[in-house]
C-alpha positions as CSV (number, residue, x, y, z in Angstrom):
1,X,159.0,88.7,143.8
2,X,157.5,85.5,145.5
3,X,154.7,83.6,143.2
4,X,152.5,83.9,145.9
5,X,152.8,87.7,146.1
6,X,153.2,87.8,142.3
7,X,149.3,86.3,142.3
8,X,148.0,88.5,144.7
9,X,148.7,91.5,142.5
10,X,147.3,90.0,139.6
11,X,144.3,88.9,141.0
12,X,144.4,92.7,142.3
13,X,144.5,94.3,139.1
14,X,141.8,92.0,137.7
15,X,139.3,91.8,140.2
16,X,135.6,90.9,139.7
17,X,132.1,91.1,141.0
18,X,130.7,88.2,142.9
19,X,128.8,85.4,140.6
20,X,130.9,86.8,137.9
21,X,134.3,85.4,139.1
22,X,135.3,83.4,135.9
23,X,138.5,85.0,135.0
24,X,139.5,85.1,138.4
25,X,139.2,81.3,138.6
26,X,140.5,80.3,135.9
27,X,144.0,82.2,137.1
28,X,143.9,80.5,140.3
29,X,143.0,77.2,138.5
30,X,146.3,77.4,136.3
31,X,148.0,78.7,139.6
32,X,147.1,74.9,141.1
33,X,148.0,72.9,138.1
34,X,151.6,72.7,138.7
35,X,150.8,71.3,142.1
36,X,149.2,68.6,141.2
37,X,146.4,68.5,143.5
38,X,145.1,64.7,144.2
39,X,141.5,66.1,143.6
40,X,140.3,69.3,141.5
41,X,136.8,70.3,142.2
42,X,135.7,72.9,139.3
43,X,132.5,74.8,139.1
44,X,131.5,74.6,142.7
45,X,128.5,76.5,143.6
46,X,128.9,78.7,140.2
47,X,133.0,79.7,139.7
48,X,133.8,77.9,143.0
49,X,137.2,76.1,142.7
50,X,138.4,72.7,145.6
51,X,141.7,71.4,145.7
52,X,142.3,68.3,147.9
53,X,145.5,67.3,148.5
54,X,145.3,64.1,151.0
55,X,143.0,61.1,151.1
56,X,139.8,61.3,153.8
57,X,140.1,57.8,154.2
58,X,143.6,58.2,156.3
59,X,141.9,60.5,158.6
60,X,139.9,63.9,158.9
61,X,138.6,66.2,156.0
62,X,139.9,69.6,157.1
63,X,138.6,72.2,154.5
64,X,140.2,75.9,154.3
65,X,138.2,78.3,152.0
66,X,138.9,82.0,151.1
67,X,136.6,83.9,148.8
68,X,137.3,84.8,144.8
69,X,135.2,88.1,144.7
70,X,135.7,91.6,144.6
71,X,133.3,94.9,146.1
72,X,132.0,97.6,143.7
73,X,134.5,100.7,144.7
74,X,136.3,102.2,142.4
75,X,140.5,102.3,143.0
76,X,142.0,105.2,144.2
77,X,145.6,104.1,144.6
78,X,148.3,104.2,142.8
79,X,150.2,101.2,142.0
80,X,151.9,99.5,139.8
81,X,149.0,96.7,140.2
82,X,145.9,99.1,140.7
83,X,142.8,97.6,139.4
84,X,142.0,97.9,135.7
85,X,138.4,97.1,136.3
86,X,136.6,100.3,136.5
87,X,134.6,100.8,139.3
88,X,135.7,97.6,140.8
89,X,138.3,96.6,143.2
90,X,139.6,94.2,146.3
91,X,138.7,96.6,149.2
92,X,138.3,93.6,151.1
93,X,141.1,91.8,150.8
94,X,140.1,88.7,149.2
95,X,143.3,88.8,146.5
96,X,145.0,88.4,149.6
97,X,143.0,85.6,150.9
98,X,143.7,83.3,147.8
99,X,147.3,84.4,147.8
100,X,147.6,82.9,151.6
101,X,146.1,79.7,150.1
102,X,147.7,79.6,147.1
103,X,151.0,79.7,149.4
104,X,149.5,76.8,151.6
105,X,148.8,74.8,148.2
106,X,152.3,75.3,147.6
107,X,153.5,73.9,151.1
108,X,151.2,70.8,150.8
109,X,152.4,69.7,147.2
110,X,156.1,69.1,148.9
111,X,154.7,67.8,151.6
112,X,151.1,66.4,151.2
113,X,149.3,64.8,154.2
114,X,149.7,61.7,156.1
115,X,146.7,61.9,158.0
116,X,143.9,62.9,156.5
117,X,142.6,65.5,153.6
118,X,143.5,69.4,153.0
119,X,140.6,71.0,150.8
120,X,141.1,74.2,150.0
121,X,138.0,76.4,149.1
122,X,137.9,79.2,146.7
123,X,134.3,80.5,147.3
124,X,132.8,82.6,144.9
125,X,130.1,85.2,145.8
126,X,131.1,85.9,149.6
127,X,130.2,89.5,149.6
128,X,126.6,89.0,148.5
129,X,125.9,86.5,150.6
130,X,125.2,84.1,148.3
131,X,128.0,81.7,147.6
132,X,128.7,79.6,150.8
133,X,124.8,78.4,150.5
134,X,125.8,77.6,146.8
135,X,128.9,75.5,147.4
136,X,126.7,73.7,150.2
137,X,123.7,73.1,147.9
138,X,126.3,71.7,145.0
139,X,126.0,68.3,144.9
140,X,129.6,68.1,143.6
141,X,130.2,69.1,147.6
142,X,129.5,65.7,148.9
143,X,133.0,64.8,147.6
144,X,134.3,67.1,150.3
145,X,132.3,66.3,153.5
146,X,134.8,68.4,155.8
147,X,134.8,67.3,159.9
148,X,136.5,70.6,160.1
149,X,136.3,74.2,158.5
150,X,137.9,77.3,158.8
151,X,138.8,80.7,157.4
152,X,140.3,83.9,158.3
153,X,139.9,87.9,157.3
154,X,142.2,90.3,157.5
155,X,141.3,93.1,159.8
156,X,142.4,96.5,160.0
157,X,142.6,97.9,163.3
158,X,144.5,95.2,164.6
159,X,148.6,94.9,165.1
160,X,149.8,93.1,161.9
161,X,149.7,89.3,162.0
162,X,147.7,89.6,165.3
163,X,145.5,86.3,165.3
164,X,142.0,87.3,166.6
165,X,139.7,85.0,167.6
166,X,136.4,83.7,169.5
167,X,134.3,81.0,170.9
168,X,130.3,81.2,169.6
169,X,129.8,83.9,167.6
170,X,132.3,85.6,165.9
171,X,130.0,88.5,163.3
172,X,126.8,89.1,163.2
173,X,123.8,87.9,161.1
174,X,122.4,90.6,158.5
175,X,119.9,91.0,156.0
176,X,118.6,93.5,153.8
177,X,114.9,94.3,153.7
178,X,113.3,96.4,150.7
179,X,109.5,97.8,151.6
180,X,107.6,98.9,149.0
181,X,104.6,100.9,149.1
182,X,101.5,101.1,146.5
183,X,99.2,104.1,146.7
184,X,97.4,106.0,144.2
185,X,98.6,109.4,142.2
186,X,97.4,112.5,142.5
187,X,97.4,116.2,141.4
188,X,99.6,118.3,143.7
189,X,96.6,120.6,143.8
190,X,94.3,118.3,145.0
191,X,96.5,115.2,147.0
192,X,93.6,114.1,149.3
193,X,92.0,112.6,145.7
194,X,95.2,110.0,145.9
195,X,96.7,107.7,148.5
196,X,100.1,109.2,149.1
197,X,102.7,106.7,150.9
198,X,104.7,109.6,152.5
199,X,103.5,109.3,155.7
200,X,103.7,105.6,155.9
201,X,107.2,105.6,154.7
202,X,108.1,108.4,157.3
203,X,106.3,106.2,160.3
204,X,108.0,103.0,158.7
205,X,111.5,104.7,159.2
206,X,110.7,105.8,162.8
207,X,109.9,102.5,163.8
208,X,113.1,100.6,162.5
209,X,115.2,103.5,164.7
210,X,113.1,102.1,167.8
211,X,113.1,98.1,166.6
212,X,115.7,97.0,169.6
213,X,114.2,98.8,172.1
214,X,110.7,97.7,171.2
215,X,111.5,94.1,171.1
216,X,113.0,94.4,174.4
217,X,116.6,93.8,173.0
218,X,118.6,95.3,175.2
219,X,122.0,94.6,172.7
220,X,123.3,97.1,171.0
221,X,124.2,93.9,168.2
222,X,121.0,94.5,167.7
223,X,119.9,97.3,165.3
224,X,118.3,98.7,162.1
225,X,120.1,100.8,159.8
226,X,117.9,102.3,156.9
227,X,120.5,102.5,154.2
228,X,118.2,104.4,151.1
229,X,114.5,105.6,150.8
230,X,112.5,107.1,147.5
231,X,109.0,108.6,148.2
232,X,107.2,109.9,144.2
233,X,108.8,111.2,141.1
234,X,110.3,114.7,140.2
235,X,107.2,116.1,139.4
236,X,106.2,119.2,140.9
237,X,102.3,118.5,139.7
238,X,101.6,115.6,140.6
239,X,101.2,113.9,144.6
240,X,103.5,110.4,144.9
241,X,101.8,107.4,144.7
242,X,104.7,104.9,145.6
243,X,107.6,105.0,147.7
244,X,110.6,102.4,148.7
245,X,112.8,101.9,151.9
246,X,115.7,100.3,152.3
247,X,117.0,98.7,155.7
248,X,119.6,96.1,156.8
249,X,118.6,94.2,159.9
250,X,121.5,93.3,162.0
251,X,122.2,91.0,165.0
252,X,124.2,88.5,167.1
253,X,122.2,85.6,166.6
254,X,120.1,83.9,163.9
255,X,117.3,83.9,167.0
256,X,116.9,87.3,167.4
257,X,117.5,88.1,163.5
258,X,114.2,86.1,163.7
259,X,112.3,87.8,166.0
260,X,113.3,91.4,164.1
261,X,111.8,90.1,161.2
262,X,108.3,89.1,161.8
263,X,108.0,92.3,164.1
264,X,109.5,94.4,161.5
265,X,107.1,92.5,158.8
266,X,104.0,92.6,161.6
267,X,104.1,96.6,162.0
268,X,104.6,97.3,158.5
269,X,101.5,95.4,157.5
270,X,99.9,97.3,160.1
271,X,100.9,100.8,159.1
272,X,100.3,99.7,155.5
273,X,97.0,99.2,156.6
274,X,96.3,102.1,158.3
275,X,97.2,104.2,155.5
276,X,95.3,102.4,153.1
277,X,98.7,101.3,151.2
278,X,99.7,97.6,149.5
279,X,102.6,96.3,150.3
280,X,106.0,94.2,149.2
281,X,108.5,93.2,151.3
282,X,111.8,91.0,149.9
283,X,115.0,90.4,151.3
284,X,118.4,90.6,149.7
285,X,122.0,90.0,151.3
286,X,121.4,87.7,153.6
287,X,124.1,86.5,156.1
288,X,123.8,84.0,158.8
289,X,125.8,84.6,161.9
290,X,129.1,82.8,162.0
291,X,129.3,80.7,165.4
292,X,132.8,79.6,166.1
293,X,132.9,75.5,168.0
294,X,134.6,76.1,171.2
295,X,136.7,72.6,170.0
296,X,138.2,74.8,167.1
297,X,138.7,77.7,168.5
298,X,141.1,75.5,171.2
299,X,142.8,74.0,168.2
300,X,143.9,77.2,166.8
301,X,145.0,78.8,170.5
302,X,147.0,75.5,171.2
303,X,148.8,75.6,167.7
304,X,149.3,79.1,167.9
305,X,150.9,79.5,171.2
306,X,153.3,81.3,171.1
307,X,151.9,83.8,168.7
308,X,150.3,86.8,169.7
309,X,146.5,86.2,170.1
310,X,144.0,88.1,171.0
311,X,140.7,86.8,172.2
312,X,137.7,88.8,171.2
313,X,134.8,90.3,174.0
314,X,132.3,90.8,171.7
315,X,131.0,89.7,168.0
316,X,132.2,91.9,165.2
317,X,128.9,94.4,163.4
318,X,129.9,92.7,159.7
319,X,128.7,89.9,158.7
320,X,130.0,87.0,156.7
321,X,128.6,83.7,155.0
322,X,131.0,81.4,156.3
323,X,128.5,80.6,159.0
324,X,126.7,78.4,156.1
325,X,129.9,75.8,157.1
326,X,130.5,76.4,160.4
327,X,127.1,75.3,160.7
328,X,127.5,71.8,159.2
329,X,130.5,71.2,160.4
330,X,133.7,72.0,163.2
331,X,135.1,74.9,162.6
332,X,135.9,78.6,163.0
333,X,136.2,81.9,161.3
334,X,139.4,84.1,162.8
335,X,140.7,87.5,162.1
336,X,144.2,88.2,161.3
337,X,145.8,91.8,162.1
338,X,146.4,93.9,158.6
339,X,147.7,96.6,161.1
340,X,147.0,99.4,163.1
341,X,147.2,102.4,160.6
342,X,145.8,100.5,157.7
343,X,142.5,101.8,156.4
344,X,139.8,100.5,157.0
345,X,137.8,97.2,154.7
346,X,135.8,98.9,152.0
347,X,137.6,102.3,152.1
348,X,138.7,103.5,148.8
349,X,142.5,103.8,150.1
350,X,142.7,100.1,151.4
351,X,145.5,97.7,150.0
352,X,146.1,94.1,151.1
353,X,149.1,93.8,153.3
354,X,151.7,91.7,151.5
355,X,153.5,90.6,154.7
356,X,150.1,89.0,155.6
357,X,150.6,86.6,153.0
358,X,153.5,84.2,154.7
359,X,151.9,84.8,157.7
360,X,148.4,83.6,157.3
361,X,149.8,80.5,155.5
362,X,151.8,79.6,158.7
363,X,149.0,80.0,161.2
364,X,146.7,77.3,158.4
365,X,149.8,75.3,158.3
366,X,149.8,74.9,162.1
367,X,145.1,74.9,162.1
368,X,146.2,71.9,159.6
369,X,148.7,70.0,161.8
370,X,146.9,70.4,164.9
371,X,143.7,69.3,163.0
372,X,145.1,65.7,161.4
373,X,147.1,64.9,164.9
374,X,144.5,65.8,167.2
375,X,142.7,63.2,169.2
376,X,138.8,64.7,168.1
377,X,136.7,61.7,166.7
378,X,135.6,62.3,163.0
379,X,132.0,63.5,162.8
């Protein structure tokens, strides 16, 4: 079995929850040190690993970054290298994602760069939406300063090794929002003595179904999906006096994630008020969207010629925070096809495609050529 492939199902059996990715880097960590890396960035943004393999003063910083985490589902396959972790697992392919690193690590220690630098990111805390913004913030990340990014994310749906990709933006900006609503207890015989937040909550939910529509959106990017509400306690005697709802505000740009906000925070106030309720809103999960340069998105159709690649029509729903870097610098984020009948991200019967593995590292091997040979002028 290849080392690379070898990691992957390791990492797969041992997966772990974002912000808590310490194990997990310290195996990809001793995975490096044969290599010999000319730089080793450790605790990046938290569990964040960099290693550089180049010199930026030769030419461009082109950093690669894949994410260390795992989702909260529990395993339901059965394989030799299922995950031991209850209730934990890499439905999203992310062991795969370092393995096709890990492989391009490999390929730049026999032949490091001529040009320019390789950095190669291992982000921690992707699926939160945390850990780009963390990496960023790091001070430790000035030693990077990248003039061009990129990553990629296996998508199921897609012919296997299919490269997908698009100019502007590639997935879409989300956040979660939690209302909460303060009224006042009372007995169930008597509930005009309280301030019950039951019909607040139930006019709160009707207006996130209508949020695109009364905004004047007309994108069916964007939407509101209210993902969990709780109105009282169980108990029969008594009227509720609080209540929670839970939504995640979606769209295709930062600009209109925006505009849902203060209205969805404006008409809240304003049925809060109505009813005679206080009020908390917070936010949670937050994702800018990822908007691909149309300079990198031509470097990675003009490498991969020859390839099959499909060009996108419309933003993907999910959201990503890779758009934290493609905002500072050049970059893109692309898909790569994990094939047609594989199941879906996040599904409890989903498994990284091993064959992916060789591929992706090729399609970065060629980003990376086409990158350090090009004619673009350093940032």
């Amino acid at each position: 079995m290849k080392k690379t492939i070898k990691l992957r199902h390791e990492l797969h059996q041992h997966p772990e929850l974002p912000g808590s990715e310490v194990n997990t880097a310290r195996l990809i960590a001793r995975f490096f040190e044969p290599l010999r890396p000319d730089e080793t960035i450790l605790n990046l943004g938290g569990t964040g690993e960099a290693f550089c393999f180049g010199d930026s003063k030769t030419g461009p910083t082109v950093l690669l970054r894949c994410e260390l985490d795992a989702v909260p589902i529990q395993e339901l396959n059965d394989m030799s290298y299922k995950s031991i972790s209850h209730g934990i697992s890499h439905k999203c392919g992310h062991d795969g994602h370092m393995a096709i690193l890990a492989s391009v690590g490999m390929a730049l220690s026999r032949k490091r760069p001529r040009n320019g630098r390789v950095v190669l990111l291992y982000q921690p805390a992707e699926e939160t939406g945390e850990g780009a913004a963390a990496v960023i913030r790091d001070k430790k990340f000035l030693q990077i300063k990248p003039d061009f990014v990129f990553a990629m994310h296996n998508l199921p749906g897609f012919p296997k090794g299919q490269i997908i990709v698009r100019s502007g933006t590639f997935n879409c900006a989300s956040q979660g929002m939690v209302i909460k609503l303060f009224g006042k207890t009372a007995h169930a015989a008597q509930p005009e003595t309280g301030t019950s937040p039951a019909r607040a909550m139930c006019r709160i939910i009707n207006e996130f179904q209508n949020l695109s529509s009364e905004l004047n959106i007309n994108d069916n990017l964007a939407f509101a999906t209210v993902v969990g509400a709780r109105l009282g306690e169980k108990a029969f005697g008594t009227a509720p006096g609080a209540a929670e709802i839970m939504a995640t505000l979606r769209s295709g740009s930062d600009e209109i994630m925006s505009r849902m906000t203060q209205y969805s925070e404006h008409v809240i106030a304003g049925i809060a008020s109505t009813e005679r309720l206080k009020y908390d809103i917070s936010y949670e999960d937050i994702f800018a969207a990822t908007v691909n340069s149309e300079n990198a998105v031509h470097i990675i159709r003009r490498v991969c010629a020859g390839l099959s690649v499909h060009v996108a029509d419309n933003p993907f729903r999910w959201s990503e925070d890779f758009g934290g870097f493609t905002s500072i610098a050049d970059g893109a984020l692309f898909g790569i096809g994990a094939g047609k009948e594989t199941p879906e991200l996040h599904h409890p019967d989903y498994d990284f495609p091993d064959e992916l593995v060789d591929m992706g590292s090729e399609i970065y091997q060629r980003i990376i050529s086409g990158c350090l040979f090009c004619e673009t002028p350093r940032t």
